[in-house]
Backbone as CSV, one residue per row, in Angstrom:
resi,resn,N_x,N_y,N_z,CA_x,CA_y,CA_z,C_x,C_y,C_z
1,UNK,-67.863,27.752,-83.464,-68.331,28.443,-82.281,-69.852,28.475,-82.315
2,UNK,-70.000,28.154,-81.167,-72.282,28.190,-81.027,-72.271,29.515,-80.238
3,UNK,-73.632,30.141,-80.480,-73.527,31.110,-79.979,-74.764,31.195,-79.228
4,UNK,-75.266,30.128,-78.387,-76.967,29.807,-77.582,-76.383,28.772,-76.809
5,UNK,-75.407,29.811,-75.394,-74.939,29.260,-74.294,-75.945,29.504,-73.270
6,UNK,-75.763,28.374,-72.441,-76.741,28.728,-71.582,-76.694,29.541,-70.539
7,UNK,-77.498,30.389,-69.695,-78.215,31.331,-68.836,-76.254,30.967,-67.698
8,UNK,-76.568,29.609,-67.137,-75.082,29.594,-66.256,-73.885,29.397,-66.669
9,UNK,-73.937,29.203,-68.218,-72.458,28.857,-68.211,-72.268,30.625,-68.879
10,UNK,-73.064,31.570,-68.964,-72.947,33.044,-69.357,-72.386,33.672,-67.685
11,UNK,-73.617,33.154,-66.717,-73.365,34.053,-65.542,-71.726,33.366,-65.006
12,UNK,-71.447,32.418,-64.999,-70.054,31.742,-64.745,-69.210,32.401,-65.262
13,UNK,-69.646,32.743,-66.074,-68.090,33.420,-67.240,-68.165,35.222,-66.344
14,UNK,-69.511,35.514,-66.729,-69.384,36.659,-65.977,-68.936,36.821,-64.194
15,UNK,-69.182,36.276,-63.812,-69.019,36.134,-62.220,-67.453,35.863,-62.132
16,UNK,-66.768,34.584,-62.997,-65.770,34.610,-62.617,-64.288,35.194,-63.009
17,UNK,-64.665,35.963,-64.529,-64.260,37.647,-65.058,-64.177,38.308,-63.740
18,UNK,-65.075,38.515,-63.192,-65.257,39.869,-62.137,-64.542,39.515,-61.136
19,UNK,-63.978,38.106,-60.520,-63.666,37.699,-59.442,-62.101,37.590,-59.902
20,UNK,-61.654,37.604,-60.898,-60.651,37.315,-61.251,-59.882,38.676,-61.194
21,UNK,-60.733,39.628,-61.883,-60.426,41.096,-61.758,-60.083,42.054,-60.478
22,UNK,-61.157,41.729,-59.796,-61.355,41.973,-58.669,-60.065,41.827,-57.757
23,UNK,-60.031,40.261,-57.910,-58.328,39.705,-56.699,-57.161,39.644,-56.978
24,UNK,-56.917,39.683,-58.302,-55.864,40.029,-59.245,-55.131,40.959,-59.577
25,UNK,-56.778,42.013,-59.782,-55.990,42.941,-61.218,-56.014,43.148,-62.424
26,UNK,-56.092,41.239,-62.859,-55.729,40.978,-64.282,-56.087,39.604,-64.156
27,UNK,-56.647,39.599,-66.010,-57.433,38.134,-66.018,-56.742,37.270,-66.913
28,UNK,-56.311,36.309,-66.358,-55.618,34.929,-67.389,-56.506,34.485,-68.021
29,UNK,-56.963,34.517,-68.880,-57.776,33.872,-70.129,-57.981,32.417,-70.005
30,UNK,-56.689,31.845,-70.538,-56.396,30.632,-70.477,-57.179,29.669,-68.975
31,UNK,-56.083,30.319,-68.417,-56.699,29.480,-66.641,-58.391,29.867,-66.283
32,UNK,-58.742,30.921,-66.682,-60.035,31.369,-66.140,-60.765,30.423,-67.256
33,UNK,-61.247,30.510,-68.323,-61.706,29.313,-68.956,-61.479,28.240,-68.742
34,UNK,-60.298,27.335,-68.615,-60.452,26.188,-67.692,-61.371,26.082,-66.753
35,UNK,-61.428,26.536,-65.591,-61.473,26.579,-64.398,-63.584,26.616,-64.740
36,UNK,-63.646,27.443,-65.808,-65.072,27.195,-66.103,-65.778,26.217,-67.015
37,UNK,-64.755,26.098,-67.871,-65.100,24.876,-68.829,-65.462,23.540,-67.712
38,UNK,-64.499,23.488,-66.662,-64.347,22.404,-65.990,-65.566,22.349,-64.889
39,UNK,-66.293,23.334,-64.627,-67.266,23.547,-63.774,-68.541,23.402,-64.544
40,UNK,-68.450,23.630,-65.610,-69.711,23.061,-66.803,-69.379,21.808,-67.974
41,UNK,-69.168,20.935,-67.102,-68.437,19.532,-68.330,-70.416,19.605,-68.931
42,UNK,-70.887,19.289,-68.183,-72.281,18.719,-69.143,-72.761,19.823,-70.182
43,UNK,-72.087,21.530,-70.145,-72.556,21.860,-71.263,-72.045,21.364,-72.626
44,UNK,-70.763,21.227,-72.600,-70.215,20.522,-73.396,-69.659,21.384,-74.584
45,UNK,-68.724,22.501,-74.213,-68.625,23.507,-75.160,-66.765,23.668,-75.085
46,UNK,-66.402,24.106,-76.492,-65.058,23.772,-75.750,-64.052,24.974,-75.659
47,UNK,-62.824,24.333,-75.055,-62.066,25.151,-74.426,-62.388,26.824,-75.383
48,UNK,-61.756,26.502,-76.600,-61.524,27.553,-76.985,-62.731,28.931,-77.310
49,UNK,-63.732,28.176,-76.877,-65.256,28.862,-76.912,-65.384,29.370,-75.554
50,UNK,-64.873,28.543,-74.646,-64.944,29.450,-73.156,-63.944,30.893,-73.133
51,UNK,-62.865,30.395,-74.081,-62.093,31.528,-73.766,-62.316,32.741,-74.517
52,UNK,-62.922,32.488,-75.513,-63.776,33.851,-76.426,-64.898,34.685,-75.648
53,UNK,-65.723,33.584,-74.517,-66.288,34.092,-74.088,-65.767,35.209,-72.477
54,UNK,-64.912,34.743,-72.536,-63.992,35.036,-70.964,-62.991,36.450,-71.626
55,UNK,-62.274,36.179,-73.052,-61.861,37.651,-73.278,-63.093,38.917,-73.711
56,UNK,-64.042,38.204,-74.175,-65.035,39.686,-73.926,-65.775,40.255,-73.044
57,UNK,-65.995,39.205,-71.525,-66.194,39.701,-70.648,-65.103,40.460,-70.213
58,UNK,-63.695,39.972,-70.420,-62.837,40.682,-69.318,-62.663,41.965,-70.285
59,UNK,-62.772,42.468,-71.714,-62.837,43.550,-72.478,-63.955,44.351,-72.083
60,UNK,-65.074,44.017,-71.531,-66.282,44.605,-71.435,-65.648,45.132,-69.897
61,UNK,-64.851,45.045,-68.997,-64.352,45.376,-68.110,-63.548,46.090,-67.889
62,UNK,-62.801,46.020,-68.802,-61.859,47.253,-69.124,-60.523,46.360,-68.386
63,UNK,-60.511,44.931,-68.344,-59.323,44.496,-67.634,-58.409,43.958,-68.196
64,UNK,-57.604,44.234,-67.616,-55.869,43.933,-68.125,-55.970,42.187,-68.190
65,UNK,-55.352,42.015,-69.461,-55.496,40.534,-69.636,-54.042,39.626,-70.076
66,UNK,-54.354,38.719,-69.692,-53.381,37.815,-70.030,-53.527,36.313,-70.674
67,UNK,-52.878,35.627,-71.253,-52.410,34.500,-72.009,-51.718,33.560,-71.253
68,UNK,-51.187,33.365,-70.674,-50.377,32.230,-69.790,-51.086,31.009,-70.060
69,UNK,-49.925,30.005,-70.207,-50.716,28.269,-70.931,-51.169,27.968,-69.353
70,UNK,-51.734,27.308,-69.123,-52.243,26.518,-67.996,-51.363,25.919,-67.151
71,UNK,-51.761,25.933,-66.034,-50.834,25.815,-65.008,-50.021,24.205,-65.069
72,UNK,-48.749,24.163,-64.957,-47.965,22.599,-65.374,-49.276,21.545,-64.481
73,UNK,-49.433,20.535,-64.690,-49.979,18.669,-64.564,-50.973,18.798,-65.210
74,UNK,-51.683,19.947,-66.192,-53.091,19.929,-66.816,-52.342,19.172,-68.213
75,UNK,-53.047,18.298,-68.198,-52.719,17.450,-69.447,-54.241,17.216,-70.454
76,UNK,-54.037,18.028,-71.784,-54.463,17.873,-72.434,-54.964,16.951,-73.569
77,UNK,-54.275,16.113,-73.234,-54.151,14.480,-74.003,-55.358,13.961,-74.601
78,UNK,-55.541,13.591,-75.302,-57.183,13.156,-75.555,-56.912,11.563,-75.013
79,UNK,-58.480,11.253,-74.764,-58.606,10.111,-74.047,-58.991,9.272,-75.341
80,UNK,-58.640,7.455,-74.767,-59.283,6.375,-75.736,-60.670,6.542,-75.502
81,UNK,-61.313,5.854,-76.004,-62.763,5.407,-75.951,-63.062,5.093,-74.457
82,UNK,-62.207,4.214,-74.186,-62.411,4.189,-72.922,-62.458,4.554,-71.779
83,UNK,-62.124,6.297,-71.651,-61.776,7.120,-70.725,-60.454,7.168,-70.346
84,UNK,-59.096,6.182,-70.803,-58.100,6.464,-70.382,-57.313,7.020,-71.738
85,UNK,-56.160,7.859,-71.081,-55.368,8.461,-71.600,-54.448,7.603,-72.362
86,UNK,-53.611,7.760,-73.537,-52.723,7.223,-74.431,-51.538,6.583,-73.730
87,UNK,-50.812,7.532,-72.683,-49.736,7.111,-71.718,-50.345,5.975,-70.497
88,UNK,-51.835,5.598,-70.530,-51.977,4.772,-68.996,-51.911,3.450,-69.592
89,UNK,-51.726,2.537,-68.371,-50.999,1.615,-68.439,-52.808,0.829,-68.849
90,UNK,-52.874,-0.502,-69.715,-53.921,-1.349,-69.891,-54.091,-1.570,-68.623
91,UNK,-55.951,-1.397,-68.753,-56.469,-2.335,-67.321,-55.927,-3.628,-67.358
92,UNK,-55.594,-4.094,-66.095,-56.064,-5.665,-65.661,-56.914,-6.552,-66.207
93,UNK,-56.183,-7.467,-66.642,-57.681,-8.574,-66.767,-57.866,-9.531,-65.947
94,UNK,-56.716,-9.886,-65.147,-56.832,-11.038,-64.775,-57.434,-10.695,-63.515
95,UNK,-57.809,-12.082,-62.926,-59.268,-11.752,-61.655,-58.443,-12.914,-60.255
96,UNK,-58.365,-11.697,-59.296,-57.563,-12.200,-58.137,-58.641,-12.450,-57.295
């Protein structure tokens, strides 16, 4: 875990704690870190660091929290080198 996140991926976490709280009720951990991890790919920090940061905002809130895995088609798969996934089919080579 790093702990010299930057200025937006802090206010993100905070903003979207509060928005989550706010329309909810209650904050999914899981999905709410996604949803920010995925809005800051170039910080480059990972999942499980967004979500440390997302349960102490939503603790600093006093909000009811939750765990739920991510919503079903999020596929976690790691990619080849090449940007595709283990299950995709080889590019094409041949030239039409």
């Amino acid at each position: 875990m790093r702990y010299n996140y930057s200025r937006t991926l802090l206010e993100d976490v905070s903003s979207s704690v509060k928005a989550a709280f706010t329309s909810a009720g209650i904050v999914n951990i899981s999905v709410v870190a996604e949803q920010i991890r995925l809005r800051n790919l170039a910080e480059n920090v990972a999942l499980e660091d967004v979500e440390h940061l997302v349960l102490q905002a939503a603790q600093l809130l006093g909000a009811a929290i939750e765990f739920d895995v991510l919503p079903e088609g999020h596929d976690h798969s790691p990619l080849n080198g090449d940007g595709r996934k283990p299950s995709d089919p080889p590019y094409s080579t041949s030239v039409q």
